[in-house]
Backbone bond lengths (Angstrom), bond angles and torsions (degrees), N, CA, C in turn:
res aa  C-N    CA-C-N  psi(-1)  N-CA   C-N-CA  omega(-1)  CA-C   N-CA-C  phi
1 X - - - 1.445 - - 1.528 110.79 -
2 X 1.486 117.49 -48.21 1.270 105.72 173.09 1.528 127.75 -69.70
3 X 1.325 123.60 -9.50 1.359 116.02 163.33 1.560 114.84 -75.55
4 X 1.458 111.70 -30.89 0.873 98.91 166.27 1.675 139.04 -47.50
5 X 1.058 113.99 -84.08 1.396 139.84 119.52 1.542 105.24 37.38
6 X 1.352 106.42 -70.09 1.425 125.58 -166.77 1.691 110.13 -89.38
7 X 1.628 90.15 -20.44 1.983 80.55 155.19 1.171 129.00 -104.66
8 X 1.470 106.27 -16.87 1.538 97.82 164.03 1.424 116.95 -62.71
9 X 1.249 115.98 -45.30 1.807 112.01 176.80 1.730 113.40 -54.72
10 X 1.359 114.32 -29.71 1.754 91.59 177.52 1.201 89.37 -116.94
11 X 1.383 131.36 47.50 1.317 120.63 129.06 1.863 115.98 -93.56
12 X 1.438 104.13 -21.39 1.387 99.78 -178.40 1.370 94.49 -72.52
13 X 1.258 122.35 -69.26 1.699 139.94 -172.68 2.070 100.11 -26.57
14 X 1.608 107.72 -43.19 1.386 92.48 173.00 1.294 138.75 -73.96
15 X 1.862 100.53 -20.75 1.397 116.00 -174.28 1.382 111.27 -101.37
16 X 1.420 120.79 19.76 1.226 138.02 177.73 1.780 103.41 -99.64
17 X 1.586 102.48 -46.50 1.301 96.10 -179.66 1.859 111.51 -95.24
18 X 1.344 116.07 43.13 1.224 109.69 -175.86 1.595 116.88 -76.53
19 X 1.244 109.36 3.63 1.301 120.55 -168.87 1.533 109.35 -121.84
20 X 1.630 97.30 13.49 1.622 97.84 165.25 1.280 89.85 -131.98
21 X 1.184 140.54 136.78 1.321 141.89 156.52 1.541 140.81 -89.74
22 X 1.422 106.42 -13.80 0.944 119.37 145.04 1.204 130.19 -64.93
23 X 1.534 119.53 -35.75 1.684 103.45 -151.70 1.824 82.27 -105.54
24 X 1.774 120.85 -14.46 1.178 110.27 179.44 1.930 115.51 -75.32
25 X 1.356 123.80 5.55 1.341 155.64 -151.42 1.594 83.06 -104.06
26 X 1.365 114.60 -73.00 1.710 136.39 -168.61 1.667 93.04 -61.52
27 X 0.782 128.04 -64.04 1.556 138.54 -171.12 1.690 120.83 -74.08
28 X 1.363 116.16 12.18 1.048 131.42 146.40 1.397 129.29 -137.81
29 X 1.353 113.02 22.95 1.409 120.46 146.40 1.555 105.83 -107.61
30 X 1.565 129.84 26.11 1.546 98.42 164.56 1.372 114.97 -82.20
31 X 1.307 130.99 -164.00 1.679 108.21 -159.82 2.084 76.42 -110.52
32 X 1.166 107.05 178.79 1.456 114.08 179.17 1.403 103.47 -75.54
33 X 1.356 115.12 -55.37 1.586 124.50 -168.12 1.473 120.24 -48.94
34 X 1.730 114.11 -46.80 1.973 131.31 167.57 2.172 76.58 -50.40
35 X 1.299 127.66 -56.42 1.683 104.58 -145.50 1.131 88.13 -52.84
36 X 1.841 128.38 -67.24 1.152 135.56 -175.72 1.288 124.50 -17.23
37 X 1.637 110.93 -57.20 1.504 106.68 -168.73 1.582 102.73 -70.34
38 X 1.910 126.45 -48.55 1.126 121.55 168.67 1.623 122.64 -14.80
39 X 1.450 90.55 -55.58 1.863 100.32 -171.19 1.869 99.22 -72.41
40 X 1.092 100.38 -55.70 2.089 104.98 179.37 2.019 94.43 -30.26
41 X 1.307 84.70 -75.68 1.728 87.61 -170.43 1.546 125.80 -39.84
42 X 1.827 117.99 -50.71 1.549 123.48 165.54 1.701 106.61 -49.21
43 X 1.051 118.17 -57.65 1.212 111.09 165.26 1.154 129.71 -41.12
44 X 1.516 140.15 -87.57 1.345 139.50 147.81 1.930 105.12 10.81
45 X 1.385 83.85 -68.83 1.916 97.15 -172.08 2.193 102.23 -34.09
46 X 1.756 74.60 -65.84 1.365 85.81 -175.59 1.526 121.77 -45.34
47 X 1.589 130.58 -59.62 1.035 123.48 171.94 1.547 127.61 -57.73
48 X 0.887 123.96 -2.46 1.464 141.83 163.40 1.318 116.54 -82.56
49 X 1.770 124.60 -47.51 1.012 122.44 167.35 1.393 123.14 -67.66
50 X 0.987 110.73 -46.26 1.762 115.47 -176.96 1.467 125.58 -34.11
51 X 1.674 118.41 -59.90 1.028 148.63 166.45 1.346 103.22 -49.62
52 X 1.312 110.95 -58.23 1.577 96.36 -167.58 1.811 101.12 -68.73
53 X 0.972 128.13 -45.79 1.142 127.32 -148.07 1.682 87.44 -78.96
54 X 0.910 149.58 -3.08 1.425 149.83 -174.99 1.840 87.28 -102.27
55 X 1.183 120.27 -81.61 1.353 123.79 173.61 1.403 106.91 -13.90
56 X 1.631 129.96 -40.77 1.605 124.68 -162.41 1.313 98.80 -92.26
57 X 1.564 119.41 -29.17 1.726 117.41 -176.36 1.232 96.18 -58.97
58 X 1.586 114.83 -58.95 1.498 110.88 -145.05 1.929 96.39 -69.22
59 X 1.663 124.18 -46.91 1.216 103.57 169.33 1.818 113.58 -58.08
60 X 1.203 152.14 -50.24 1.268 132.61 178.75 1.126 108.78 79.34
């Protein structure tokens, strides 16, 4: 599922920039694995943030 996943998103990301050709040139030579880790890391972020930021409501 997550490969999946991860090609549908830089398939949108390419057909988003179809109207730049240059930067859609740049954006389909990044390698799959840099997208992967990109997404690993926001994630990471995210589960780190969540908690805490729930943790600060409930202290107030």
């Amino acid at each position: 599922m997550t490969r999946r996943v991860s090609d549908r998103f830089r398939a949108m990301v390419v057909e988003g920039l179809a109207t730049k050709p240059a930067q859609q040139a740049r954006a389909e030579a990044v390698p799959l694995g840099f997208a992967r880790f990109i997404g690993g890391v926001f994630m990471v972020c995210g589960m780190i943030a969540i908690p805490v930021a729930i943790a600060m409501m409930v202290k107030g």
